[in-house]
PDB file as gemmi writes it, atoms N, CA and C in Angstrom:
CRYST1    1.000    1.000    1.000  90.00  90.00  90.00 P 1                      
ATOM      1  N   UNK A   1      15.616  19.616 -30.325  1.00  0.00           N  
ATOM      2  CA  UNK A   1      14.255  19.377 -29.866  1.00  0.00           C  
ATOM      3  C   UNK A   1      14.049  20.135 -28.557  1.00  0.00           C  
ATOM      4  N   UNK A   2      13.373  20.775 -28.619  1.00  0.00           N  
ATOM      5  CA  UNK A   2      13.100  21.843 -27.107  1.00  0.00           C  
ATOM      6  C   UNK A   2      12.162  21.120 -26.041  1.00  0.00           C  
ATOM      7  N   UNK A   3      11.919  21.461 -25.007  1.00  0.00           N  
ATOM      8  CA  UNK A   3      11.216  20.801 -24.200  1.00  0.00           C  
ATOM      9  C   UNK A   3       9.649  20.069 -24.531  1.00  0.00           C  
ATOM     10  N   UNK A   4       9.159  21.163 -25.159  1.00  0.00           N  
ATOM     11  CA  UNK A   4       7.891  20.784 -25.517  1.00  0.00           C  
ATOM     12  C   UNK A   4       7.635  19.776 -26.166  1.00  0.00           C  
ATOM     13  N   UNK A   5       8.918  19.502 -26.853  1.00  0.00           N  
ATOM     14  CA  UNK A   5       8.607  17.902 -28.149  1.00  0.00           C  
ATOM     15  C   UNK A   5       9.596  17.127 -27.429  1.00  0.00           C  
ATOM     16  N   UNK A   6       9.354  17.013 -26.091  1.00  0.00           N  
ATOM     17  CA  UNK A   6      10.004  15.672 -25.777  1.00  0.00           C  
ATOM     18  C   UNK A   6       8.873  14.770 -25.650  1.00  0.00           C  
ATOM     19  N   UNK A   7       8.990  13.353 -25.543  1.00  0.00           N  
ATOM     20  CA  UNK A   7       8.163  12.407 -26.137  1.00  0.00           C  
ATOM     21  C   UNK A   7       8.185  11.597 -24.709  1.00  0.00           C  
ATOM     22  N   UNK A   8       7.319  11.207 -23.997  1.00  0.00           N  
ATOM     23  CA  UNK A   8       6.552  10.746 -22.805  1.00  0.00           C  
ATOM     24  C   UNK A   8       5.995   9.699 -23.165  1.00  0.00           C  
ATOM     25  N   UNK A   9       6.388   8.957 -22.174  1.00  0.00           N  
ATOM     26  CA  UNK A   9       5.973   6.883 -21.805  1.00  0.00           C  
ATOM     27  C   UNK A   9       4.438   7.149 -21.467  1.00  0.00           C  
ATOM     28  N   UNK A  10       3.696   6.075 -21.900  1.00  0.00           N  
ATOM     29  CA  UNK A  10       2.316   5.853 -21.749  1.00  0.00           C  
ATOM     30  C   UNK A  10       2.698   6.341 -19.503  1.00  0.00           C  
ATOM     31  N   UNK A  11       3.176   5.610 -19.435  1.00  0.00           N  
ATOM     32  CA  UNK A  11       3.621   5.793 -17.775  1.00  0.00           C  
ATOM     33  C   UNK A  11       3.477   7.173 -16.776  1.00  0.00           C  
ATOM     34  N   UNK A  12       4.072   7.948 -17.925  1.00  0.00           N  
ATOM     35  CA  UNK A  12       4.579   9.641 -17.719  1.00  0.00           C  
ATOM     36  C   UNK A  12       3.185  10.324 -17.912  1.00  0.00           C  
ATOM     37  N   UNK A  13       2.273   9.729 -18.601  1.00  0.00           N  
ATOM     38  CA  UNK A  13       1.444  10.602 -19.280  1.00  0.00           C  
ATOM     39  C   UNK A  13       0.089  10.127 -18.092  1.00  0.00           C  
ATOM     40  N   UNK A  14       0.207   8.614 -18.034  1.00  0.00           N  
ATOM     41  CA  UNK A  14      -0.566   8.520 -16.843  1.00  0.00           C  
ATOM     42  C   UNK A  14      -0.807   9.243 -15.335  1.00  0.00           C  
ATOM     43  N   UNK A  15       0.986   8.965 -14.913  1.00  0.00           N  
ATOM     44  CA  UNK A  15       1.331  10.080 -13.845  1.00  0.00           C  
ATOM     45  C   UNK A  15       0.357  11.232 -14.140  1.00  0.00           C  
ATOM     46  N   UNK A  16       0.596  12.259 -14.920  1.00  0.00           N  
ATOM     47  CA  UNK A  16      -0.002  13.740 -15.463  1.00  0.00           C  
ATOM     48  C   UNK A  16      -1.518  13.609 -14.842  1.00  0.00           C  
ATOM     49  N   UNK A  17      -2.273  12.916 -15.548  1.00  0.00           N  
ATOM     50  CA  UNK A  17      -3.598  12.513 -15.602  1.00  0.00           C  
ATOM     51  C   UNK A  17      -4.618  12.024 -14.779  1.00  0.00           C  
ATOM     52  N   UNK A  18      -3.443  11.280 -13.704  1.00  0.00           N  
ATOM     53  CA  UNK A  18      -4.134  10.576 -12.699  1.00  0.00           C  
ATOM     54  C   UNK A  18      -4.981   9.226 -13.230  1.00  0.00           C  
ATOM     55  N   UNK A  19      -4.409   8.566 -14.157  1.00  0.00           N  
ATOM     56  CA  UNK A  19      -5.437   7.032 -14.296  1.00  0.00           C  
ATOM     57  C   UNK A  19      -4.278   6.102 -14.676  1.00  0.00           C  
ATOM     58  N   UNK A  20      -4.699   4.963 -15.181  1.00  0.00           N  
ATOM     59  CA  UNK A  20      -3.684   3.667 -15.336  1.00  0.00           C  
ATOM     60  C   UNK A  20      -3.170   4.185 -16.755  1.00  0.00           C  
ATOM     61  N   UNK A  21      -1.548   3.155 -16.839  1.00  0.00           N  
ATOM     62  CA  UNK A  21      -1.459   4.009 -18.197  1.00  0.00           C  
ATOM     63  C   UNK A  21      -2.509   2.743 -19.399  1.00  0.00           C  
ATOM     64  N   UNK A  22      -3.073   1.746 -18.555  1.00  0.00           N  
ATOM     65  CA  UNK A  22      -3.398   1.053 -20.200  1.00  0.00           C  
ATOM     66  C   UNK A  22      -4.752   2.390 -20.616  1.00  0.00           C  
ATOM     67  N   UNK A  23      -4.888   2.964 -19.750  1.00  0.00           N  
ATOM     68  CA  UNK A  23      -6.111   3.951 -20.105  1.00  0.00           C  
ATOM     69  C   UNK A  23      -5.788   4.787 -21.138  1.00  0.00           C  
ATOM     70  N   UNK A  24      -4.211   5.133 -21.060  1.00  0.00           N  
ATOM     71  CA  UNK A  24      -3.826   6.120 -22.369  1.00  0.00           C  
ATOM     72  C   UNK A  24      -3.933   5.653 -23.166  1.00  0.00           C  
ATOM     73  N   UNK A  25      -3.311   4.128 -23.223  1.00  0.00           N  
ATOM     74  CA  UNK A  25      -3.391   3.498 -24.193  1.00  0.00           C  
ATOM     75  C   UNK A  25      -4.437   3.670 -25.189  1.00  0.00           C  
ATOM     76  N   UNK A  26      -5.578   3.001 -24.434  1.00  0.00           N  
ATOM     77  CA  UNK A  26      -6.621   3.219 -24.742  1.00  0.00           C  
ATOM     78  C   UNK A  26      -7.472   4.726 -25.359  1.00  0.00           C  
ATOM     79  N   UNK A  27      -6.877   5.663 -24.725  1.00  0.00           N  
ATOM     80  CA  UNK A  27      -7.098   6.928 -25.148  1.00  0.00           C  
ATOM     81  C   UNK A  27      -6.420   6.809 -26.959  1.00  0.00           C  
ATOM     82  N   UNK A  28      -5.165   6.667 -26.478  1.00  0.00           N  
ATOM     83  CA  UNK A  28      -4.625   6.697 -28.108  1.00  0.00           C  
ATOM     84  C   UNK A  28      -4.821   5.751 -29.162  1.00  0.00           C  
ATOM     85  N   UNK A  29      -5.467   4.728 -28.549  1.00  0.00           N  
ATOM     86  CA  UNK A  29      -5.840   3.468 -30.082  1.00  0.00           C  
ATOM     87  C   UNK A  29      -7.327   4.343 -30.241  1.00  0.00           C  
ATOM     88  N   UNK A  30      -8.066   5.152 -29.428  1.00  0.00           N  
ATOM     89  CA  UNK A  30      -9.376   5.356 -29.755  1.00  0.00           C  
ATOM     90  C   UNK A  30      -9.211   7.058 -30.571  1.00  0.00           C  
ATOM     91  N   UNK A  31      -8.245   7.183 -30.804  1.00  0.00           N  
ATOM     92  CA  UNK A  31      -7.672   8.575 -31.250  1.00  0.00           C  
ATOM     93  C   UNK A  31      -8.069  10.435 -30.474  1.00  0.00           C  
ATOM     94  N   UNK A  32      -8.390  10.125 -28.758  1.00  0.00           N  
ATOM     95  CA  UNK A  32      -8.424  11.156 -28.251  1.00  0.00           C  
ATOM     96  C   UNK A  32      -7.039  11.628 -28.443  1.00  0.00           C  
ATOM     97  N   UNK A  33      -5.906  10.879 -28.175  1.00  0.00           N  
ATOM     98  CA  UNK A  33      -4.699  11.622 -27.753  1.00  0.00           C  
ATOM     99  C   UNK A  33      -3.406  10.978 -28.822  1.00  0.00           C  
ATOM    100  N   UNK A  34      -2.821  12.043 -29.596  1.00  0.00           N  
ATOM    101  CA  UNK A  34      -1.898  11.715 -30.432  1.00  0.00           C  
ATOM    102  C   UNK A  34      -1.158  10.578 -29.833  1.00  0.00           C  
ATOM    103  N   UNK A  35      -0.121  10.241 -30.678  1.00  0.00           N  
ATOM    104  CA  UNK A  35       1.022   9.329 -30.116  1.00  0.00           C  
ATOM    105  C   UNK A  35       1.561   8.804 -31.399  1.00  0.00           C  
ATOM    106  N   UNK A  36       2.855   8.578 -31.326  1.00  0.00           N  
ATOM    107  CA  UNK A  36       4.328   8.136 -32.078  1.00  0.00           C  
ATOM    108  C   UNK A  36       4.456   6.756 -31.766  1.00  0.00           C  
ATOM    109  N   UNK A  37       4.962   6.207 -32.687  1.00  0.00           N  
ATOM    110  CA  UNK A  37       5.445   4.560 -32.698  1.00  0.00           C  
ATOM    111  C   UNK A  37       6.747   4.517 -32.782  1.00  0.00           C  
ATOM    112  N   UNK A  38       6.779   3.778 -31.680  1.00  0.00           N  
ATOM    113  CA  UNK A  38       8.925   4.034 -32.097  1.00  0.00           C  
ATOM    114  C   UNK A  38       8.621   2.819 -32.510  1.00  0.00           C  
ATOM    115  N   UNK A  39      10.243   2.378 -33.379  1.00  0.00           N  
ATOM    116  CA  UNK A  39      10.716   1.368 -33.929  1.00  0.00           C  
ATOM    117  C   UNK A  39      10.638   0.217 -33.373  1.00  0.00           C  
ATOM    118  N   UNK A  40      10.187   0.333 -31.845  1.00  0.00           N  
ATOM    119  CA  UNK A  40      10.198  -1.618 -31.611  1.00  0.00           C  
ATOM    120  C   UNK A  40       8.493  -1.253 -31.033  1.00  0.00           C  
ATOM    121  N   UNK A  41       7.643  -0.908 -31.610  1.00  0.00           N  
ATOM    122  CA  UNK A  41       6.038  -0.644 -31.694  1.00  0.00           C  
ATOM    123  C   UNK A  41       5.324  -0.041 -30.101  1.00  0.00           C  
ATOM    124  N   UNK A  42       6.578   0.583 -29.434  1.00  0.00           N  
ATOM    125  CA  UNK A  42       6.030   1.311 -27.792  1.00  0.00           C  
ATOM    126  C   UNK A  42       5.545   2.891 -28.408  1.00  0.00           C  
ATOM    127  N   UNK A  43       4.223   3.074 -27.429  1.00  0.00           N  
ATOM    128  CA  UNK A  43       3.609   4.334 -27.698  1.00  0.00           C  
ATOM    129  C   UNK A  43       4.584   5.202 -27.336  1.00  0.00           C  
ATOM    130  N   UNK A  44       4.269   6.655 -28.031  1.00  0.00           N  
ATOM    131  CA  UNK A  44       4.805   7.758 -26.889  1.00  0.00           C  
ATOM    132  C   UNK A  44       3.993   8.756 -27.521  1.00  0.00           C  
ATOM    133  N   UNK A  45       4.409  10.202 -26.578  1.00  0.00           N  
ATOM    134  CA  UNK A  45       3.001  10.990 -26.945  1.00  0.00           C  
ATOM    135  C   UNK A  45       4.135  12.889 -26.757  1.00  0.00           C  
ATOM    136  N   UNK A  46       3.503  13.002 -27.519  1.00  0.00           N  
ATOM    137  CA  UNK A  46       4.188  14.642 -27.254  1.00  0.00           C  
ATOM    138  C   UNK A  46       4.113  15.290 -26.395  1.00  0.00           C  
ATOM    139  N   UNK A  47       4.868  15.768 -25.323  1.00  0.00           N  
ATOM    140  CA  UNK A  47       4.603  16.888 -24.261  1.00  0.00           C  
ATOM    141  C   UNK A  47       3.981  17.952 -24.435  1.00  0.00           C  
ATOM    142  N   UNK A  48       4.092  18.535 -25.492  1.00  0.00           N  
ATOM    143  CA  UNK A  48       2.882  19.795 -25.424  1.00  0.00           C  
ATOM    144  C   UNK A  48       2.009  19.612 -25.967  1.00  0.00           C  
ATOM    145  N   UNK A  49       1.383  18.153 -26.967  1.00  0.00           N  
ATOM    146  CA  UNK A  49      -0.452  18.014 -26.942  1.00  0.00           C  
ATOM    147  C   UNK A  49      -0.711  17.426 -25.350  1.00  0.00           C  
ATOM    148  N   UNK A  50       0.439  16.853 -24.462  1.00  0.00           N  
ATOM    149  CA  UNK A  50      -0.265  16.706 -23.019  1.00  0.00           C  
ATOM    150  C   UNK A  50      -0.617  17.523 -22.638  1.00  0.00           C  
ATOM    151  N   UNK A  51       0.245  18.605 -22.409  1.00  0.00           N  
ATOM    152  CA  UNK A  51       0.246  19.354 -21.635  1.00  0.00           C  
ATOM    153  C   UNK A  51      -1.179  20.439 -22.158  1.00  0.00           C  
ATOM    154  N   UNK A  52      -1.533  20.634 -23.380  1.00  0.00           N  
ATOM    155  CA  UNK A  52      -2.704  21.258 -24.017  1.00  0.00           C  
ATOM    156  C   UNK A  52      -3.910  20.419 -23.719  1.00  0.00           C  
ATOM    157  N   UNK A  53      -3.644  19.361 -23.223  1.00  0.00           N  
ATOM    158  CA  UNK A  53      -4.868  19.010 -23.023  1.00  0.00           C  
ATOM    159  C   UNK A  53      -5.115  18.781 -21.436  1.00  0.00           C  
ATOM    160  N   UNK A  54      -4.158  19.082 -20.558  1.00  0.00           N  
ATOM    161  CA  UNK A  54      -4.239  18.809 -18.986  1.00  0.00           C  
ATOM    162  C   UNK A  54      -4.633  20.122 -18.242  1.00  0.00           C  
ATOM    163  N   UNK A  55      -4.481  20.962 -19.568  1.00  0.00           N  
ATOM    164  CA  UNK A  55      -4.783  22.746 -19.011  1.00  0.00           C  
ATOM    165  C   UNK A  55      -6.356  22.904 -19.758  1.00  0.00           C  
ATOM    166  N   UNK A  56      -6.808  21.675 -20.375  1.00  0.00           N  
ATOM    167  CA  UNK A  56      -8.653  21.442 -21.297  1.00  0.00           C  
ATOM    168  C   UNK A  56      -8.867  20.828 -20.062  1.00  0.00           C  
ATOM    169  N   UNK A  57      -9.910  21.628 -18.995  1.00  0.00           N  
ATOM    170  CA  UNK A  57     -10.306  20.633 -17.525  1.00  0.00           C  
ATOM    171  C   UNK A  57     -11.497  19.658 -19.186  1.00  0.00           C  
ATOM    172  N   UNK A  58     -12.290  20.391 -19.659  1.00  0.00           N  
ATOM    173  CA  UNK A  58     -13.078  19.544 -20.025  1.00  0.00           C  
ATOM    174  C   UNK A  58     -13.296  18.305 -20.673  1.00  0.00           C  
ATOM    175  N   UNK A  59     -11.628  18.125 -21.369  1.00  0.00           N  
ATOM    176  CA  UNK A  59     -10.913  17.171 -21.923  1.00  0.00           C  
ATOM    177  C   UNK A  59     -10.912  16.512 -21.053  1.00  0.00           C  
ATOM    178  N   UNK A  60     -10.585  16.609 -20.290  1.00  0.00           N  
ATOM    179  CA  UNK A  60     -10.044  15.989 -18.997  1.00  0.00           C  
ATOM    180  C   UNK A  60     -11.356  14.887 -18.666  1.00  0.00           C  
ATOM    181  N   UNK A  61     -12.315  15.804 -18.187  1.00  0.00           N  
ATOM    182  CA  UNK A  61     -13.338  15.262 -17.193  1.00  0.00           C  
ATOM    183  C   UNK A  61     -14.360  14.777 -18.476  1.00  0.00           C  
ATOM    184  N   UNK A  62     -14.316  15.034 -19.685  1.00  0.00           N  
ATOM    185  CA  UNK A  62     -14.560  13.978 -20.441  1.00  0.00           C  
ATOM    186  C   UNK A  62     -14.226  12.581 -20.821  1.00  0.00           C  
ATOM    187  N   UNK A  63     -12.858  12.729 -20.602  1.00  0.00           N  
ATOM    188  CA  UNK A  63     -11.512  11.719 -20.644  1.00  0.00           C  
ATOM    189  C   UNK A  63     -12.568  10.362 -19.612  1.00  0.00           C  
ATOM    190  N   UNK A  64     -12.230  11.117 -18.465  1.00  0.00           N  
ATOM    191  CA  UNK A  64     -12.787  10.230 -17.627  1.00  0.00           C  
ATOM    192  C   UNK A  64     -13.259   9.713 -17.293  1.00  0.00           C  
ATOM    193  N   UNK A  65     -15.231  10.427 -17.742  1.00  0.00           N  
ATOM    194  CA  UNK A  65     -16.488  10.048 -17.813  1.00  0.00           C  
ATOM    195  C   UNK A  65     -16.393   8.904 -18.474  1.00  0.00           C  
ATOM    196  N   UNK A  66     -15.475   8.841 -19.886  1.00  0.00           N  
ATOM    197  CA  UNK A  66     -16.095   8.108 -20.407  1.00  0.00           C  
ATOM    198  C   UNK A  66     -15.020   6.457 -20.564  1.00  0.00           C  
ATOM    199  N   UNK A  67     -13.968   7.022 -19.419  1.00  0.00           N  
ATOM    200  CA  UNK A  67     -13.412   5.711 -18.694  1.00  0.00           C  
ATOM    201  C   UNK A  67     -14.244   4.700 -17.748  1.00  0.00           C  
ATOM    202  N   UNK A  68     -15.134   5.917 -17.039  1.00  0.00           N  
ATOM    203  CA  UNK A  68     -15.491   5.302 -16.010  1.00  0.00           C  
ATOM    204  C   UNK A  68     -16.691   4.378 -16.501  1.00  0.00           C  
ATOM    205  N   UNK A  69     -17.561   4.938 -17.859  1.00  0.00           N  
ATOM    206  CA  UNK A  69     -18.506   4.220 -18.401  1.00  0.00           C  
ATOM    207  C   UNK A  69     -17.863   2.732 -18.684  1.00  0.00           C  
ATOM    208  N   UNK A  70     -16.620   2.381 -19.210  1.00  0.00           N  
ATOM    209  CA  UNK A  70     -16.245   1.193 -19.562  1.00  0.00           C  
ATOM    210  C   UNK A  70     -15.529   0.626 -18.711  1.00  0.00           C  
ATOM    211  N   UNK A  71     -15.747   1.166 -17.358  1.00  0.00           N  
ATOM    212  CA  UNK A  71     -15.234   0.319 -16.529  1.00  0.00           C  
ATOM    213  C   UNK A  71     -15.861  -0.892 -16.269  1.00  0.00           C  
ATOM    214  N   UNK A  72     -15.894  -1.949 -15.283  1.00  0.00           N  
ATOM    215  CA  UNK A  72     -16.338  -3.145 -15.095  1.00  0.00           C  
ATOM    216  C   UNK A  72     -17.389  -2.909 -13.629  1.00  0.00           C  
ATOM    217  N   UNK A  73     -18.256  -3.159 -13.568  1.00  0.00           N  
ATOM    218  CA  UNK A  73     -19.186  -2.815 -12.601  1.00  0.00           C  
ATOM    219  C   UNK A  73     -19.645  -3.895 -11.406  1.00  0.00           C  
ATOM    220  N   UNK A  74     -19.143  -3.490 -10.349  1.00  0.00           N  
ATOM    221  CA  UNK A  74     -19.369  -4.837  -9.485  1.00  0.00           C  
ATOM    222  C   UNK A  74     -20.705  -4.657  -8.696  1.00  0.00           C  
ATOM    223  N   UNK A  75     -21.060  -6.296  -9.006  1.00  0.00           N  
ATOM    224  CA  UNK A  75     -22.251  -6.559  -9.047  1.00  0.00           C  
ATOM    225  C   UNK A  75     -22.708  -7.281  -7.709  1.00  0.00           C  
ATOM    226  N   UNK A  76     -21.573  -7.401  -6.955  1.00  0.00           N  
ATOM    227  CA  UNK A  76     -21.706  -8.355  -5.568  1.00  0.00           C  
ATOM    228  C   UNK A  76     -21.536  -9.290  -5.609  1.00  0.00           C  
ATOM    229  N   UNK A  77     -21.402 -10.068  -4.361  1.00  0.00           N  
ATOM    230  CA  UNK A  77     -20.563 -11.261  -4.303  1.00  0.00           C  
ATOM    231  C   UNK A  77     -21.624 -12.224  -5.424  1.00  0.00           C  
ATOM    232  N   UNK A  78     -20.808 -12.975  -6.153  1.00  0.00           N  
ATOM    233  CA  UNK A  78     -21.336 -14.205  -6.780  1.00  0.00           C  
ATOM    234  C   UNK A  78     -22.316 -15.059  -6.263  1.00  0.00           C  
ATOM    235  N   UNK A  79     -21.965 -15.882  -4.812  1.00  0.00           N  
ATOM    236  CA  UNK A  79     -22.376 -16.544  -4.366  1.00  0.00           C  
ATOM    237  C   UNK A  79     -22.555 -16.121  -2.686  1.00  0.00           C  
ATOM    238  N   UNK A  80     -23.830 -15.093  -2.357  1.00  0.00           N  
ATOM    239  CA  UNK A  80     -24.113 -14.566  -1.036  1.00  0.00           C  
ATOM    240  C   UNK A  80     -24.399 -15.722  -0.136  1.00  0.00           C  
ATOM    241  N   UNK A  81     -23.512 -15.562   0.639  1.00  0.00           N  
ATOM    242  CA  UNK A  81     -23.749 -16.612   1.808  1.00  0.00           C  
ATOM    243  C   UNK A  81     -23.620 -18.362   1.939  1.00  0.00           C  
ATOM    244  N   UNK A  82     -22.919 -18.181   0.542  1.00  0.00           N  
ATOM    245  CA  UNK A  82     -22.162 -19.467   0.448  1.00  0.00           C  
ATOM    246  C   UNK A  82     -20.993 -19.981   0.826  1.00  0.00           C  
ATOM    247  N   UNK A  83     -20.456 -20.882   0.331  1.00  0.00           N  
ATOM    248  CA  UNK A  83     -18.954 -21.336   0.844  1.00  0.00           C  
ATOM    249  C   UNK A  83     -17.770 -20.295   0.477  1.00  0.00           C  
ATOM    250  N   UNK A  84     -17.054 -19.593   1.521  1.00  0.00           N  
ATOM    251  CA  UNK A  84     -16.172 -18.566   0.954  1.00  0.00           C  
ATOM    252  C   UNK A  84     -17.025 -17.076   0.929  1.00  0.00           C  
ATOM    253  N   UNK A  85     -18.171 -16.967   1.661  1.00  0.00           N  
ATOM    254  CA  UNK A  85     -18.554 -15.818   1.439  1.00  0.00           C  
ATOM    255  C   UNK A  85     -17.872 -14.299   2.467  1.00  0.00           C  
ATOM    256  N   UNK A  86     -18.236 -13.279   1.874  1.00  0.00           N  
ATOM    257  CA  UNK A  86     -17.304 -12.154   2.925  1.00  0.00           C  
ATOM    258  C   UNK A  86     -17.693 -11.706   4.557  1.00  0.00           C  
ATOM    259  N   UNK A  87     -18.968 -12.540   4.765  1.00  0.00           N  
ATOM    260  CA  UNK A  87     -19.497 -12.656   6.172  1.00  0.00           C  
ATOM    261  C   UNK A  87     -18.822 -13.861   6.801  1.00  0.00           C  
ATOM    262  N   UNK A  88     -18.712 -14.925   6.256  1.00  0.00           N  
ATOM    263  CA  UNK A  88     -18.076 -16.114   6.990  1.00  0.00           C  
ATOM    264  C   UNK A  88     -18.681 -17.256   7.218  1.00  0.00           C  
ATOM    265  N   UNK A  89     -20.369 -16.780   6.530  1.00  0.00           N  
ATOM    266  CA  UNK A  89     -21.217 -17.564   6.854  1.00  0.00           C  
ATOM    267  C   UNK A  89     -21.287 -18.510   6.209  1.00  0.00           C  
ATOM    268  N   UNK A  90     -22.342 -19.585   6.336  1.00  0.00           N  
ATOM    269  CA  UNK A  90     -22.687 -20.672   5.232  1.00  0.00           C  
ATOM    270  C   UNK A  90     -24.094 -20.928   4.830  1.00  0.00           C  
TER     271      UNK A  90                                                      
END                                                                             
């Protein structure tokens, strides 16, 4: 097996990418990015579709866009100026 088909931890691939690895995860149950099942059901992903896709900026900054859409959006404190609020007040 030569370098290129060595097989990379959701972890490794995050490192590369710059985001969390449940995001690969997520990349690979939504089928942007290949990935292998080893025998006790942990992802892994091929080094050279990473690497083909970390040298795609547009992959990339698509990747992301459309992380950032499903991110969780904060909406401000719950309860402004209540008990426990981030001013101190009441």
């Amino acid at each position: 097996m030569d370098t290129g088909d060595r097989l990379l931890t959701p972890g490794e691939v995050a490192a590369l990418f710059r985001v969390d690895p449940k995001t690969v995860t997520r990349w690979a149950a939504a089928g942007r990015i290949g990935s292998i099942r080893t025998p006790g059901g942990h992802r892994r992903f091929r080094e050279s579709e990473v690497r083909a896709l970390l040298e795609g900026d547009e992959v990339l900054e698509e990747m992301r866009e459309d992380d950032a859409a499903n991110r969780p959006r904060n909406t401000g404190p719950a309860n402004p100026g209540g008990y426990g609020s981030p001013n101190g007040l009441r």
